[in-house]
C-alpha positions as CSV (number, residue, x, y, z in Angstrom):
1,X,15.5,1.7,76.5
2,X,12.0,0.1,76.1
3,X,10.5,0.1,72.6
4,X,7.5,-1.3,71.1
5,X,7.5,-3.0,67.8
6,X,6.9,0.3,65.5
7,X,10.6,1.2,67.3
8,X,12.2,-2.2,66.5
9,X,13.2,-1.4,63.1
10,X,16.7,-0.8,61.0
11,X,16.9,2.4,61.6
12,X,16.8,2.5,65.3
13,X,18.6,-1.0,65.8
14,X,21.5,0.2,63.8
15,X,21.6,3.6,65.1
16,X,21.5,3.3,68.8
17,X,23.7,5.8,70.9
18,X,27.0,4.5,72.8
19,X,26.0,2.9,76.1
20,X,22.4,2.2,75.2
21,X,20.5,-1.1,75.8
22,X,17.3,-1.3,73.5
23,X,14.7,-4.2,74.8
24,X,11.8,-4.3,72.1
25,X,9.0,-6.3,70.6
26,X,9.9,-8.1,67.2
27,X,7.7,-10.4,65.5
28,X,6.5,-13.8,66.6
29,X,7.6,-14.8,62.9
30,X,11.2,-12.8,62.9
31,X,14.1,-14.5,60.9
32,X,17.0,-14.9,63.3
33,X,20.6,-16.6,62.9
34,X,23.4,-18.2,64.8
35,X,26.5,-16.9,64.5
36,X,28.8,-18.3,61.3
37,X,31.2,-21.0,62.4
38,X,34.7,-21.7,60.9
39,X,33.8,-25.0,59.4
40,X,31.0,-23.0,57.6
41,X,32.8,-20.2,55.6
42,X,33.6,-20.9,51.7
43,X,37.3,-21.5,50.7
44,X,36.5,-18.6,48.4
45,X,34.8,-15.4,47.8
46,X,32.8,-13.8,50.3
47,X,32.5,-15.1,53.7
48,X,29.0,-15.5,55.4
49,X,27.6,-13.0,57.6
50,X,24.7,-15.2,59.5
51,X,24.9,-18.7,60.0
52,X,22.2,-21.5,60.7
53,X,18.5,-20.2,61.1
54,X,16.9,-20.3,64.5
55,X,13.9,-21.6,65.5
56,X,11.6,-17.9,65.4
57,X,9.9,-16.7,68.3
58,X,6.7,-18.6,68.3
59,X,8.6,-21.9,67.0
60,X,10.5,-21.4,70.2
61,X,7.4,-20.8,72.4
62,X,6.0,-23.9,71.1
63,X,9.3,-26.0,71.6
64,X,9.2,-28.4,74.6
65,X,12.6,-29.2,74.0
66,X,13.7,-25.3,75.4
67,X,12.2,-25.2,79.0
68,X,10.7,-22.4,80.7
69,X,12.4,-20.4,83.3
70,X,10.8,-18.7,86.2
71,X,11.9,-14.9,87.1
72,X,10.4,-12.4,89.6
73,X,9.3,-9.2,88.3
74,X,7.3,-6.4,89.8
75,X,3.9,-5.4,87.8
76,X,0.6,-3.7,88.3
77,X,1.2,-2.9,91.7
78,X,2.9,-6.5,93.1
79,X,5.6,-9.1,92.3
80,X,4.8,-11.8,89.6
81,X,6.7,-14.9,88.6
82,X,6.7,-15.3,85.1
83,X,7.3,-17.9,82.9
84,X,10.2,-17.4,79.8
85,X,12.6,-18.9,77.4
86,X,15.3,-17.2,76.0
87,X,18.2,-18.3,73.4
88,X,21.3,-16.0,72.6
89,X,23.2,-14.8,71.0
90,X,21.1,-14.3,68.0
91,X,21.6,-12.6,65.0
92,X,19.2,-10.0,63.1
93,X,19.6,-9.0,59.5
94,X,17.6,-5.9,60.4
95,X,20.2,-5.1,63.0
96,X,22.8,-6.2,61.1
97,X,26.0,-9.1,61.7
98,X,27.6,-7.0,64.5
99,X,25.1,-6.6,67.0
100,X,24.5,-10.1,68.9
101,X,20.9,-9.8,70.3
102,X,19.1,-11.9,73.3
103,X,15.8,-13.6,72.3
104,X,13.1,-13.5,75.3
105,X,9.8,-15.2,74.9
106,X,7.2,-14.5,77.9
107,X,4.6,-16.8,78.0
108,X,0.9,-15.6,78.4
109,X,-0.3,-14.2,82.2
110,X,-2.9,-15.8,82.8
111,X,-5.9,-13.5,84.5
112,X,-9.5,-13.2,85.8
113,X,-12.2,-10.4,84.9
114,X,-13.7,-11.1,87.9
115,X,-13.1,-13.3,91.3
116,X,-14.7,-16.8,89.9
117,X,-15.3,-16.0,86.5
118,X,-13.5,-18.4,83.7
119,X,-9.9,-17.9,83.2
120,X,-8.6,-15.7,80.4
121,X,-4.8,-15.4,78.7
122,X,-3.3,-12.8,77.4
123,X,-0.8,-12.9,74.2
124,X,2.6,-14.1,74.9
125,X,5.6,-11.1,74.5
126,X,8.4,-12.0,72.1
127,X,11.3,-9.6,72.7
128,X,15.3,-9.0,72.2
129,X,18.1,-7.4,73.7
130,X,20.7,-5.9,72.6
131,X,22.7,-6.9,75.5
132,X,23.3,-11.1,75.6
133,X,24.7,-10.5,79.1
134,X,22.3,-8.3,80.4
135,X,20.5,-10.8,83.3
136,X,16.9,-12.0,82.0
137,X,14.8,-10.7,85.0
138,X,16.4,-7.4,84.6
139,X,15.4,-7.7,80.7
140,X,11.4,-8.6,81.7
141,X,11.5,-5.8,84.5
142,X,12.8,-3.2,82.2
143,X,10.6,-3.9,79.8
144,X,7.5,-3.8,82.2
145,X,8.5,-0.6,83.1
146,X,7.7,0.5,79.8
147,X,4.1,0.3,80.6
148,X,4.6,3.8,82.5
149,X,5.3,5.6,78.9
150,X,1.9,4.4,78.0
151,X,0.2,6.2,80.7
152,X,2.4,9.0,80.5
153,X,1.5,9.8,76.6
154,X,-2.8,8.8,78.0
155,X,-2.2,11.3,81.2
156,X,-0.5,14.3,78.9
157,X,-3.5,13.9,75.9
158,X,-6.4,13.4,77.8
159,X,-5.8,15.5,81.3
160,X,-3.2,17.9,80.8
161,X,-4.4,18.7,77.1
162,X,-1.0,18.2,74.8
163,X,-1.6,19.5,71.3
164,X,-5.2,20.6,71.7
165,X,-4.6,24.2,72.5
166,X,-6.1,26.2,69.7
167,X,-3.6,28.8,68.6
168,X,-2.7,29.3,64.8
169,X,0.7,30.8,64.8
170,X,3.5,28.1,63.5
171,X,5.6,29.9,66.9
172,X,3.1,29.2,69.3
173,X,1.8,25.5,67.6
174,X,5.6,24.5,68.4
175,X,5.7,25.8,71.6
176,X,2.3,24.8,73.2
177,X,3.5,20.9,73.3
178,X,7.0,21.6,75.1
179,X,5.4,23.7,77.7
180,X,2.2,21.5,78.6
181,X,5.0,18.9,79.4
182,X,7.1,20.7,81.4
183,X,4.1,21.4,82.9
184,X,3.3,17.9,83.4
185,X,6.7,17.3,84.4
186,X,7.0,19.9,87.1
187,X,3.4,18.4,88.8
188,X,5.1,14.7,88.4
189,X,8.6,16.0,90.1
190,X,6.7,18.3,92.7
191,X,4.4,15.2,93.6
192,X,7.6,13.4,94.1
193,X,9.1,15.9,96.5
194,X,5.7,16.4,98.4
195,X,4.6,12.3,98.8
196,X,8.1,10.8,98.2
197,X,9.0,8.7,94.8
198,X,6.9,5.9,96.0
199,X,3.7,8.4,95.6
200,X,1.2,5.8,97.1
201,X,-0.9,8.8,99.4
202,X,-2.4,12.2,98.6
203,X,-4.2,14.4,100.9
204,X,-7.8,14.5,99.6
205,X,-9.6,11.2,99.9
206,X,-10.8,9.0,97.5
207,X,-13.9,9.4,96.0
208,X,-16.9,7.0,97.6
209,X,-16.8,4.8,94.3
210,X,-12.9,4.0,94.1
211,X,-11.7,1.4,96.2
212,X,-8.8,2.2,98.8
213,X,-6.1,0.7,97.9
214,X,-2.8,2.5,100.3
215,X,-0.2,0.8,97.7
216,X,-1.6,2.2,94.7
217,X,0.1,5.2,93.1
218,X,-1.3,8.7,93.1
219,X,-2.5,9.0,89.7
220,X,-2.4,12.7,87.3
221,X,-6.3,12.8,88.3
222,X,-5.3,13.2,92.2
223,X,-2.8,15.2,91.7
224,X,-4.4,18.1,89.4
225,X,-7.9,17.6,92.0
226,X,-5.0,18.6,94.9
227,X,-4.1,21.7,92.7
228,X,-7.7,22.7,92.3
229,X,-8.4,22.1,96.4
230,X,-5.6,23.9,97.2
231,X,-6.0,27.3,94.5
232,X,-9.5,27.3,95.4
233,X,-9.4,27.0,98.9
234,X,-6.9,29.6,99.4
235,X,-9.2,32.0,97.6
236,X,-12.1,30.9,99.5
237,X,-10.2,31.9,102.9
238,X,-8.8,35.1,101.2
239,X,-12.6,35.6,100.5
240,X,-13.4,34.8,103.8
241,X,-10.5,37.0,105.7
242,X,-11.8,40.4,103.8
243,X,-15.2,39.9,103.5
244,X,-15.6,43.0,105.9
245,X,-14.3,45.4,103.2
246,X,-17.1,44.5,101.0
247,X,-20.0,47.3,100.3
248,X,-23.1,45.9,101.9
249,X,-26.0,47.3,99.1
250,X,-29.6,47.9,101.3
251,X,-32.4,45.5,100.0
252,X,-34.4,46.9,97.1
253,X,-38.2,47.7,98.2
254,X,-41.4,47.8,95.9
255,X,-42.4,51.2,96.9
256,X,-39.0,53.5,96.9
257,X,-37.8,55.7,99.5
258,X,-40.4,58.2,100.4
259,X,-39.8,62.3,100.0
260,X,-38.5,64.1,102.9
261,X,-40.1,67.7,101.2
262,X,-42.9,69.3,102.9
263,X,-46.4,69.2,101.1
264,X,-46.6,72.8,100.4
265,X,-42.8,72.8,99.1
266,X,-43.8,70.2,96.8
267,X,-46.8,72.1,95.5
268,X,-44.8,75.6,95.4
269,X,-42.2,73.9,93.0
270,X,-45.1,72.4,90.9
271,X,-46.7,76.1,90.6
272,X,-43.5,77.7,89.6
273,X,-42.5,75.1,87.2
């Protein structure tokens, strides 16, 4: 399970589910321990809980004494190598003295806003694990992963319109989110049945101003536009199939359909009237 920092707390750390992994951000200045040795309990009273301090998170980034390790991991749309340290097992007061944690420090990606332009860093990630033996490029790749959430939560607020439908009823204001995504999961699974799990081609084209990339995924966007081409053109050939049982109305004239009456009728019925 990949957290952010809001989700690295107490309450979650100390609560997690049987089975569960939690990789999360934690603070570049977080107080961690080793483990208490032997040699370092009292005679008396009450034996320690956390033993030595570690170095924190940015203490360790800026240690040349701990060198970097390379791992492979697979991120906006093509494998990187990235740079990390990593020390374990640690120990948390905020997830308490049972729960030995994995510190991982990724060091800044380096990236370009444009091909030649002056290059840029981004801020280094400091995370733990709640898993020592889980293998560190699993750890970063799970953790990159998380990035999906993030577009989920954009894709469900912006396009399919979570928790903007106006309705007043307490009923209908705690139902509107659950169905909008199952909605939203439904177009996700069906896009998965229809282009595969990879989902890197749709049937419309790209519009003239986005680039083609083939290895890119299908984004929400494409995916409601190939709802809308394929509602719309099915009416559009119903349309077309029964346009012969439509009523074709004659072409209004400025002078109106002349009287088929006789003169003399017309004046007999004036006389009489």
């Amino acid at each position: 399970m990949g957290v952010d920092g809001s989700y690295t707390n107490q309450t979650v750390l100390r609560g997690l589910p049987p089975r569960t992994t939690l990789i999360g951000r934690i603070r570049k200045d977080a107080q961690l321990f080793h483990r208490p040795q032997d040699d370092q309990q009292p005679a008396k009273g009450r034996k320690r809980s956390y033993g030595q301090p570690v170095p924190t998170p940015e203490d360790l980034r800026q240690n040349d004494a701990t060198p970097w390790q390379e791992v492979q991991a697979f991120a906006a749309g093509k494998r990187h190598a990235f740079r990390v340290k990593t020390l374990c097992p640690v120990l948390w007061p905020k997830a308490g003295p049972n729960i030995p944690l994995r510190l991982v420090v990724i060091a800044p990606v380096s990236y370009r806003l444009r091909k030649g332009s002056k290059l840029l860093y981004r801020q280094p990630a400091y995370l733990i694990c709640t898993d020592p033996d889980l293998p560190l490029a699993q750890v970063v790749q799970d953790y990159l992963w998380r990035w999906g959430i993030e577009v989920d939560h954009r894709d469900e607020k912006q396009l399919v319109g979570v928790g903007q439908a106006q309705v007043r009823s307490p009923d209908s204001a705690r139902r509107e989110p659950i169905f909008a995504v199952a909605c939203y999961a439904k177009l996700l699974l069906a896009a998965a049945q229809r282009y595969g799990p990879a989902a890197t081609q749709a049937n419309l084209p790209l519009p003239k101003w986005r680039r083609n990339r083939p290895d890119s995924r299908v984004t929400t966007g494409d995916l409601i536009r190939q709802i809308r081409q394929d509602l719309w053109g099915d009416a559009l050939r119903s349309i077309e199939r029964n346009s012969n049982h439509f009523v074709n109305h004659p072409q209004p004239t400025a002078n109106g359909p002349k009287s088929s009456w006789p003169l003399s009728a017309a004046v007999d019925h004036v006389a009489t009237g």
